[in-house]
N, C-alpha and C positions, 0 to 999 in steps of 0.2 A: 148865540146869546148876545142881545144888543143893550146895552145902555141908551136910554131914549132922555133927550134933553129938552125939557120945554122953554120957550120964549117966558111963561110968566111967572115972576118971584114970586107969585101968591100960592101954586102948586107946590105941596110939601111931599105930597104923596110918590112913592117910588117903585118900578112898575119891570118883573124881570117875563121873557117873554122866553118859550123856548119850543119846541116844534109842537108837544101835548099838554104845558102847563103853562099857566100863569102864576106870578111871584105878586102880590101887591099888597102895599104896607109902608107905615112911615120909615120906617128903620134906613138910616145912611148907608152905603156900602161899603164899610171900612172892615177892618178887623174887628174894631172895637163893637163897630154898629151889628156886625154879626153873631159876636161872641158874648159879649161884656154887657152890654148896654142892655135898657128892657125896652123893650119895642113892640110893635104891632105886625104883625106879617100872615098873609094868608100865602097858602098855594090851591089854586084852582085849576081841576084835573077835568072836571063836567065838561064833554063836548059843546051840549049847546050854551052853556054858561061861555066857554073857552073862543067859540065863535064869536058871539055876539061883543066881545071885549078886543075880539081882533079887528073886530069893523069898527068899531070906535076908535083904535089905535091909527088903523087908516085915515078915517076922520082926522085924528090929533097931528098924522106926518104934518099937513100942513103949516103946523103951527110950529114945525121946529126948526129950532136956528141949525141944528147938526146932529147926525145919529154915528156914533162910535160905539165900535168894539171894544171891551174892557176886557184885555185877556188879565188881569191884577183880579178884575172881580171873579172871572171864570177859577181862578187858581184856587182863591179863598173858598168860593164856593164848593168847588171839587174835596178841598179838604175839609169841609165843615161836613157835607156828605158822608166820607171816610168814619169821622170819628162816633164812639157809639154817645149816646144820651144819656145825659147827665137827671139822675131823679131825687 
């Protein structure tokens, strides 16, 4: 699970990438941005959707100043999974 950082302060959009799924969605990745907050977040499982969003990300490395491991967001994430859903 990567954290991808882009060069341009005009991208707001926030992008979790994992071996079958994509994460994309405005939402910060804090506690609050996962839990609390009302946000936008899709997960995309479709192969060929999942493909075609991976070639773009390739296209995008170029553009990034650094790409870090967020084991904080892995942790959050892991627990937000854990817990059942609130209706």
């Amino acid at each position: 699970l990567k954290e991808l950082l882009v060069t341009s302060s005009k991208l707001h959009a926030k992008l979790i990438l994992t071996e079958n799924a994509i994460g994309l969605g405005s939402l910060n990745f804090t506690e609050a941005g996962l839990t609390s907050n009302i946000e936008c977040f899709i997960w995309i499982t479709d192969q060929s959707i999942y493909n075609k969003i991976v070639e773009e990300i390739d296209t995008l490395k170029n553009m990034l100043q650094k790409e870090v491991i967020d084991y904080r967001l892995v942790y959050i994430l892991s627990r937000q999974m854990r817990r059942p859903r609130r209706r």
